[in-house]
C-alpha positions as CSV (number, residue, x, y, z in Angstrom):
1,X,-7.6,-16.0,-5.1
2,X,-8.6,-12.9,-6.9
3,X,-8.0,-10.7,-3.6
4,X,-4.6,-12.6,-2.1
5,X,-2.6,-12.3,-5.5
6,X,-3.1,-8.3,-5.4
7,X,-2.5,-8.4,-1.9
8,X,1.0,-10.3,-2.3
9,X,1.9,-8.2,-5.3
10,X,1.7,-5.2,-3.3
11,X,3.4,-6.5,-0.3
12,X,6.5,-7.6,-2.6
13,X,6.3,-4.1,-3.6
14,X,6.2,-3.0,-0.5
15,X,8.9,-5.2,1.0
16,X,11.3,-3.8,-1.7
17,X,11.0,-0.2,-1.2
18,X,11.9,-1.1,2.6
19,X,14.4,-2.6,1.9
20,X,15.6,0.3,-0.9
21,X,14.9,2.7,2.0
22,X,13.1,4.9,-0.2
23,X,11.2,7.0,2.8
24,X,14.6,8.2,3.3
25,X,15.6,10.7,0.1
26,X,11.9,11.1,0.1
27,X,12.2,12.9,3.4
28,X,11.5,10.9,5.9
29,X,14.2,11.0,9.5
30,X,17.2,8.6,8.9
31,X,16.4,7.3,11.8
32,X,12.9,5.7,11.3
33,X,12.6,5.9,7.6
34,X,12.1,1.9,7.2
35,X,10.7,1.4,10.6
36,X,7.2,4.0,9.5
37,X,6.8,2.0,6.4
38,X,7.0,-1.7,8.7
39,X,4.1,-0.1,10.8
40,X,2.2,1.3,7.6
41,X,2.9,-1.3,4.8
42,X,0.4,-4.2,6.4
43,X,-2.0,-2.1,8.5
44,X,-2.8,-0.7,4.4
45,X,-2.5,-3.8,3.1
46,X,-5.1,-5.7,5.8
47,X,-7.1,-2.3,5.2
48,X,-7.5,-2.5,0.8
49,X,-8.2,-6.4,1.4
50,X,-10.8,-5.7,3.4
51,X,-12.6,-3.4,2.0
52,X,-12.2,-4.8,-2.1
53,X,-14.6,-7.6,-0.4
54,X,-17.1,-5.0,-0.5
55,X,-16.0,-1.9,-2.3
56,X,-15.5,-2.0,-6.7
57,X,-11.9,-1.2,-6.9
58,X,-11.8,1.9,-9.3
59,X,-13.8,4.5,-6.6
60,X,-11.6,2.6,-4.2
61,X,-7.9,3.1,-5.9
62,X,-8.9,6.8,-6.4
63,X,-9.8,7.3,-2.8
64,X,-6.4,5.8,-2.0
65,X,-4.5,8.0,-4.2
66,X,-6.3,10.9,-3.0
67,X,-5.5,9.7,0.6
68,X,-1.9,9.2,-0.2
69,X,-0.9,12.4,-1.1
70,X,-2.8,13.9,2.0
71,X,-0.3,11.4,3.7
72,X,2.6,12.8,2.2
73,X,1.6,16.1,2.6
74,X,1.0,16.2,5.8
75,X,4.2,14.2,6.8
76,X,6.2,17.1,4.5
77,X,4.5,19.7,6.3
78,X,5.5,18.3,9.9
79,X,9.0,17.8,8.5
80,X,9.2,22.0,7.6
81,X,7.2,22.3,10.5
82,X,9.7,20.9,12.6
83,X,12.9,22.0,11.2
84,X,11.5,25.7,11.1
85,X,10.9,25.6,15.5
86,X,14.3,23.8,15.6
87,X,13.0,20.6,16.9
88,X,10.7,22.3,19.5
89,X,7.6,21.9,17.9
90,X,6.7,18.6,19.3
91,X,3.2,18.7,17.5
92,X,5.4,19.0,14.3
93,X,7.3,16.4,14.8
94,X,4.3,13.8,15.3
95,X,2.9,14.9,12.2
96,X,6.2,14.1,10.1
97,X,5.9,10.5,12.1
98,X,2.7,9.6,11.8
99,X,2.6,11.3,8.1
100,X,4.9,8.8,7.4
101,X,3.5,5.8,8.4
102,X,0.1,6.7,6.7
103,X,1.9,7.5,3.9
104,X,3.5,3.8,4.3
105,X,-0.8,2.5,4.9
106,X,-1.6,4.5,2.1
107,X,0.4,3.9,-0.5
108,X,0.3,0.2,0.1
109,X,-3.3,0.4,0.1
110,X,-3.1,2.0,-3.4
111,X,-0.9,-0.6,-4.6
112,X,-3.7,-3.2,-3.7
113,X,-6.2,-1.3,-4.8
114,X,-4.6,-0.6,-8.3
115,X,-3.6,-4.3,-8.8
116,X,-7.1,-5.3,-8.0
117,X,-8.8,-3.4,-10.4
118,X,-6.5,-4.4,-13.0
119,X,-6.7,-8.3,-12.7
120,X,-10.6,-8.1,-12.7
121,X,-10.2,-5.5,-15.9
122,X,-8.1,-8.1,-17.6
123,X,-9.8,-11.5,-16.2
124,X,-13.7,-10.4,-16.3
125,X,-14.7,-14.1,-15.8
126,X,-13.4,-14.1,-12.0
127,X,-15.5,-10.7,-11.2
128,X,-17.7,-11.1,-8.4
């Protein structure tokens, strides 16, 4: 139980900034702003399950966090990239793509990661 209720936390989470469309004023393409985070959102979530089985969750919510913002910045650096070679630079352009849907894997990840440290900081008695 201690590693499904962080899991569902996060994909709530998740779920609602999908359906705010937040990739969108955060940079992502109008076009597949939600569809990146769909692709991301349960590949990270399957992915911070798995490995708090094995992993203790504070070095893994810090390599998450690190591995977020390398998402973003190399989806934000596709995105200049991009615009700069006016939509020639087609090596650009699947950076911004796939930036954003490890951003999505990421940052989903995190939230998983973060909520599972903090239910086994507040509930010792359930720690492995």
């Amino acid at each position: 139980m201690r590693h499904i209720l962080p899991t569902l936390i996060a994909a709530l989470v998740m779920g609602e900034l999908i359906a705010l469309d937040i990739a969108r004023p955060l940079g992502a393409h109008p076009w597949w702003s939600q569809k990146t985070l769909l692709i991301g959102a349960p590949i990270g979530l399957i992915l911070a399950t798995l490995t708090s089985l094995k992993l203790r969750p504070l070095p893994l919510t810090i390599t998450f966090v690190i591995t977020t913002a390398l998402a973003i910045a190399c989806a934000k650096y596709g995105q200049t990239q991009f615009a700069a070679s006016y939509a020639e630079d087609q090596l650009a352009g699947k950076l911004w793509y796939f930036g954003w849907i490890a951003t999505g894997a990421t940052l989903a990840a995190t939230l998983t990661a973060t909520l599972t440290a903090l239910i086994q900081t507040l509930c010792p008695n359930k720690s492995r």
